[in-house]
N, C-alpha and C positions, 0 to 999 in steps of 0.2 A: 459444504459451506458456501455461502454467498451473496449478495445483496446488501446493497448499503454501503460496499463497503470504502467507498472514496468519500461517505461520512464521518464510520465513526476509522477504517482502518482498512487491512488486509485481510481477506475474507480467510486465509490458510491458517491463522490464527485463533481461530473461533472466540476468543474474547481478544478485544481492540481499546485502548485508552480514549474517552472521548473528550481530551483535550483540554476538560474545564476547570481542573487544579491538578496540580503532582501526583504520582501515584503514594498512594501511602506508605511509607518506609518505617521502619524498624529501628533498632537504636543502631548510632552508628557502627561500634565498635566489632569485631567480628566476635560469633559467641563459638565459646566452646563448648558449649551445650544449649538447649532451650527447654526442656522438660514442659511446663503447662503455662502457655500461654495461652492471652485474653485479643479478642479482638472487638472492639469497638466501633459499630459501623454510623457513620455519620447520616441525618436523616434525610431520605431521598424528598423527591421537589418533580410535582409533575410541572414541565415547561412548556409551554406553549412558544413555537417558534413560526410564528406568521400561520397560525390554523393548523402548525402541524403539531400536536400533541404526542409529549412522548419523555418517557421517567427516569430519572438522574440521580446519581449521588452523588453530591460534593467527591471530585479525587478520585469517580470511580470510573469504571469500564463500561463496557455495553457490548451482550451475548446476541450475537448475531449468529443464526440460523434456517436457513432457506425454509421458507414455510408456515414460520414459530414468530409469537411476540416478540420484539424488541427489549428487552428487559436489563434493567442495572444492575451490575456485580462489582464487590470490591478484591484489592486484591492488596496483601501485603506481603514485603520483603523482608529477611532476616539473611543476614549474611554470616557465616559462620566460619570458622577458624579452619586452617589447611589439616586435613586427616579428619576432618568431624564428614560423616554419610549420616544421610537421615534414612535411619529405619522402617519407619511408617507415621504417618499423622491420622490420630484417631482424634473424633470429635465428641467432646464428654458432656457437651451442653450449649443449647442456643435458647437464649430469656429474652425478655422486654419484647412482646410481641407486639403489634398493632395493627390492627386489622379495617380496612378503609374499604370504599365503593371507590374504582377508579373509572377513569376513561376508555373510551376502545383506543389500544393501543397499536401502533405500525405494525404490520407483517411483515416479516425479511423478506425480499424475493428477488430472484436473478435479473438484473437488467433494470431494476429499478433504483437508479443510483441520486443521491443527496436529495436534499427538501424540494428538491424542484416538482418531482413526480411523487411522492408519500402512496404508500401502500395502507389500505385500510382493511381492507377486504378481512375477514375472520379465518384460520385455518380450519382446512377441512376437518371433518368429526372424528374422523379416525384418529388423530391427534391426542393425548390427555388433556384431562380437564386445566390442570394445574400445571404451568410451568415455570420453571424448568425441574425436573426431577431429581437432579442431584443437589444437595447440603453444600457441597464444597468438594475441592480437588487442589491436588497441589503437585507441584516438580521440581526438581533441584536445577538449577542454573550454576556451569561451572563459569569461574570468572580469573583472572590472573591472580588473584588473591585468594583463593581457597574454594568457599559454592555458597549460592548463595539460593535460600525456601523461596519458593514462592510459591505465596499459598490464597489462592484465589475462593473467595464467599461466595454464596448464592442466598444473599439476605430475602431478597424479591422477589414472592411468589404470584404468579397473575394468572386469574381462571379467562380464559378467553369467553366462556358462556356467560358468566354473571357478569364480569369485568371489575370481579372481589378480587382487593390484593392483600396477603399475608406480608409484613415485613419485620425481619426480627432485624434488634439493637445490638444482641449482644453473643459472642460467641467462645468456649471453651475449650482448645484443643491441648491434646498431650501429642508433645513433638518428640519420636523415639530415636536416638544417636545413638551414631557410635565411634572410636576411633580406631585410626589404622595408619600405620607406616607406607603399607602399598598401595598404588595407587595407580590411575590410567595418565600419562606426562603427556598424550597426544592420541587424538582418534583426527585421522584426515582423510578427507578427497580428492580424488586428482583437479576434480574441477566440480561445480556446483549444478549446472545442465546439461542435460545430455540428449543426445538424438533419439528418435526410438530404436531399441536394441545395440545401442554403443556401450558399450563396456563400462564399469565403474570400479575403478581403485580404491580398497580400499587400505589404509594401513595405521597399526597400533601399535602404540607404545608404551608399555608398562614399567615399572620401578616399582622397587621396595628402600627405602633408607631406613629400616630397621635389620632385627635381626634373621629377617627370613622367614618363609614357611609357604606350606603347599596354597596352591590360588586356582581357583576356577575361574574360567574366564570364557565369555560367550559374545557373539556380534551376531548380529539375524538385523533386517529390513523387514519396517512395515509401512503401512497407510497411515499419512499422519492425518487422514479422516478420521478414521474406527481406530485408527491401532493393529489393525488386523495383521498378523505375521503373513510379510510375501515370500520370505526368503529366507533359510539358518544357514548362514556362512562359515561360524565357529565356533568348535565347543570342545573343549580340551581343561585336563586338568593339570598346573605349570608344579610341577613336586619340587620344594624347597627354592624356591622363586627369591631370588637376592639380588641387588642391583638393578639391573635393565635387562629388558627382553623386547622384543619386537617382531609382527604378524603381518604381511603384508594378503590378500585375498582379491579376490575376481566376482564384481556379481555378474550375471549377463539378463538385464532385465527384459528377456525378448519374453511376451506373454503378457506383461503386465500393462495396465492403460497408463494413458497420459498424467501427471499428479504427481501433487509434493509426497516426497517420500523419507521418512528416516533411519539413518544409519544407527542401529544403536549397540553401545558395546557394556558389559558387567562385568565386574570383580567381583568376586567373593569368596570367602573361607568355605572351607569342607561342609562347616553346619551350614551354613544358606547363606548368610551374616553377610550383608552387601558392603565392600572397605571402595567401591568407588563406581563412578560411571559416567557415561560419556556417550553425548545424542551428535551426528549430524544431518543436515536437511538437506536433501538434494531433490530436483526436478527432472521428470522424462518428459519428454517435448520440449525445444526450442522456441520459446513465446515470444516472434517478432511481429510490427509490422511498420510498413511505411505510408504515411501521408502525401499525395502528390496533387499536384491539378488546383491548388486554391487560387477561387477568382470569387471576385466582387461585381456588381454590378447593382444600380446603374450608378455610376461616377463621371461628372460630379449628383451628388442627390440633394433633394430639396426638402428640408424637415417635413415631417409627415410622408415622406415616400415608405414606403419596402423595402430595402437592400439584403438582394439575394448575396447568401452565403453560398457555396460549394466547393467539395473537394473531395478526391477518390481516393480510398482505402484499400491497400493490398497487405493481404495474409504471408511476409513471407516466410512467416516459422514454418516449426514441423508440428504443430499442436493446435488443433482449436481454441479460440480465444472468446472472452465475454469483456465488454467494457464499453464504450462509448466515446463519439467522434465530440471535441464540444468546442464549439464557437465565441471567443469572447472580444467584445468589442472596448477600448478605452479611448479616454476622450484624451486631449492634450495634456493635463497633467498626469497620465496614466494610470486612472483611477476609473475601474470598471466600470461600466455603464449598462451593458447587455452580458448575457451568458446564453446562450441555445445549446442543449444537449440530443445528441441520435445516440440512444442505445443499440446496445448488439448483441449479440451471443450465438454459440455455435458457427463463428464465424471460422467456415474450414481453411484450410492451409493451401497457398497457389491461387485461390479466387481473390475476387475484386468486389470492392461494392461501393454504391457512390451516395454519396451523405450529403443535403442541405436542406439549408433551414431561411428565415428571412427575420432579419432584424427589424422591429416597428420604429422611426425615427421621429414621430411625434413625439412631439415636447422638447426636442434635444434642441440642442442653439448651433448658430453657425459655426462653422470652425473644420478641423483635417483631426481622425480618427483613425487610430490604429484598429485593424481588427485583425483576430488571430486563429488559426485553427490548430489543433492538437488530438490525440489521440490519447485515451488512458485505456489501462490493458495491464494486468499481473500486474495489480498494488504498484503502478509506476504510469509514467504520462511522456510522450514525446518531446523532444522540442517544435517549439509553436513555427508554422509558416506564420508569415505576416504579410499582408498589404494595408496599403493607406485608401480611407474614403475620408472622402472629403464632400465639401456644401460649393466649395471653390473650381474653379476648372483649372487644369495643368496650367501651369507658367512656362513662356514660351521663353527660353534663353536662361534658366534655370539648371547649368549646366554640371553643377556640384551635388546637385538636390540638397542643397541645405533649406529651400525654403523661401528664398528670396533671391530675385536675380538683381547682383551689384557686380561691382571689382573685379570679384575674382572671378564670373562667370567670362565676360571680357577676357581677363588677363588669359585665362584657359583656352579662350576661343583665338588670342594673340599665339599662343605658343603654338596651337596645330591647325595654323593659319599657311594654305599653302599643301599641307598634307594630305597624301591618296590615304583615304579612311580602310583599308582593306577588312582590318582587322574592328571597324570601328572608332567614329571618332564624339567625344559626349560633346563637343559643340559644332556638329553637322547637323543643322537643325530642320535641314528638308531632305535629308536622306538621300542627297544626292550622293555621297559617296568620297566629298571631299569639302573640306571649309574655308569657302571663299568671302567674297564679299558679300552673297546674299545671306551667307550664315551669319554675320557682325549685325547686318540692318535687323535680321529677326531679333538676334538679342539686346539689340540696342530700342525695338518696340518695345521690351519684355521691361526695361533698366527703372530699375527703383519698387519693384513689386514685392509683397511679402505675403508671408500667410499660403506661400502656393504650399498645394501637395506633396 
């Protein structure tokens, strides 16, 4: 998985909500059954966002896959009554077809993150014509109220050669339930990342508030890329299972790479008959890093200058990282002005790497400018370094930095008037080391000024 993803979302997700209405939900109440329902997919809208073209559904998702078209999916929710497992969801019929010439659509791709840099490029051939390949897919979501379907469409068909899109309206599934007294009351982790080859706790908790009976019950680790089974931790079958029971276990994931990973556990009866279930997601490799070093230059600057950005980037996890250093600048009311992005990727663990870029100041007006640097990395962003550029030169006796030298810069310079600055003094304004009388006359040139930096 990956690319795009501080557009539409979190690339470990494979499909991401693209934020342009609610997701579509379901009736509120919780159902004790669903049998056959209808889904209804609202009609997609190719958008054009500043040259970058690329297709939408009202309320829907977007399939993001390194490689692969961009492409819309919907997804709805059904929330259902405590003791209802869904069985299987089989799909009995998709109508209202329409079949259109579309656009060449974005390609996912590692390191090319939001509209700034758009991918257009075609996937390679080895690829299918038509994607994406699946109809649909769905997984149960436990919630403090019982579990709730979520059952995500693939209305959107897009041949990358012709740039023919298939889109179906309308879709028929048979939702198969069942109910049951017993059930999983807790699947937990010690903790959510881990090092490589640190250990992972896992521990389960089962109940029956019925009248009992035998229960099979299994927990295995896989890739929550493919799904692929890493690990079978347990498999036992619990004979006449009443009340509570509880499994604690050890994985040692020494072998396995870096990547999100799930814990997943199953209830079931004798026949197969699944009465509950229970996923957690955990990560191997520690995904840090730190921002250091951000300078500006040159300050003060003259509209139409350059203002160089920099600032050096150190890996200190234990896992290679992909994401991007990004630069934004805002004016006085703090309302973006510029944005500069350095992508990355494979950036290893322990190295360094130094990232900048240069802000164009043409057109801008006079005035003092925050600009900011940050890091994003694992679906999350740092907190921003900041310094001030300004069109203004420092103000000399500006001893509060509020911006203007009056009063209080004085009254500040009254109080550590007299004082060895060892430690520093903010109204020793020639660095001599102590604030005397040349320090008062600086600030008394400076007296009445604003707008400083």
């Amino acid at each position: 998985w990956g690319g795009i993803y501080h557009l539409f979302g979190d690339p470990k997700f494979g499909t991401v909500n693209s934020g342009s209405a609610p997701v579509a939900a379901a009736a509120a109440a919780p159902r004790a059954s669903l049998g056959v329902v209808d889904v209804v997919v609202p009609d997609y809208a190719i958008v054009d966002d500043a040259g970058y073209l690329h297709a939408d559904i009202p309320g829907g998702d977007a399939l993001v896959v390194t490689g692969m078209p961009i492409v819309p999916v919907y997804r709805v929710r059904y929330d259902l009554a405590p003791g209802v497992q869904v069985q299987d969801v089989v799909l009995l019929s998709r109508t209202d077809e329409v079949v259109d010439a579309g656009p060449v659509l974005p390609v996912a791709a590692v390191g090319r993150i939001g509209y700034d840099d758009p991918v257009l490029e075609l996937p390679p051939p080895v690829v299918p014509d038509w994607w994406p390949e699946q109809d649909f897919e769905w997984e149960v979501v436990r919630t403090p109220a019982g579990t709730t379907l979520a059952l995500t469409v693939y209305p959107f068909f897009y041949n990358h050669r012709t740039t023919e899109i298939s889109f179906f309206r309308r879709y028929a599934f048979d939702v198969q339930t069942a109910l049951s007294t017993a059930g999983i009351a807790d699947l937990a982790l010690d903790k959510a990342a881990y090092g490589p080859g640190e250990a992972v706790t896992v521990t389960l908790d089962l109940e029956d508030t019925g009248p009992g009976g035998d229960a099979v019950v299994e927990v295995w680790v896989e890739d929550e890329g493919d799904g692929e089974v890493v690990a079978a931790l347990y498999l036992d079958t619990l004979v006449g299972l009443q009340g509570r029971a509880a499994w604690s276990g050890v994985w040692d994931p020494a072998g396995v790479g870096d990547g999100y990973y799930r814990v997943r556990a199953t209830l079931r009866d004798p026949s197969g008959e699944l009465l509950d279930q229970a996923v957690e997601t955990l990560h191997i490799g520690l995904p840090d890093a730190t921002l250091s070093g951000f300078v500006t230059s040159p300050g003060p600057f003259t509209p139409g200058d350059l203002v160089s950005l920099a600032a050096t980037l150190t890996n200190t996890g234990t896992t290679e990282l992909d994401g991007a250093v990004v630069f934004r600048v805002l004016d006085p009311t703090g309302a973006p002005v510029a944005e500069l992005r350095q992508t990355f990727a494979g950036f290893v663990p322990g190295t360094v790497r130094h990232f900048g870029d240069s802000w164009d100041t043409a057109g801008v007006l006079e005035g003092t400018y925050l600009a900011q640097a940050f890091v994003e990395y694992d679906g999350g962003a740092s907190p921003p370094a900041v310094a001030v550029v300004s069109t203004y030169p420092p103000c000399p006796g500006d001893t509060d930095g509020d911006g203007d030298v009056d009063g209080s810069d004085l009254a500040a310079a009254a109080a550590e008037f007299g004082t060895a600055c060892t430690d520093g003094c903010a109204a020793d304004m020639d660095g001599d080391g102590d604030v005397d009388l040349d320090d008062l006359a600086g600030i008394a040139d400076g007296f009445g000024r604003t707008g400083c930096p």
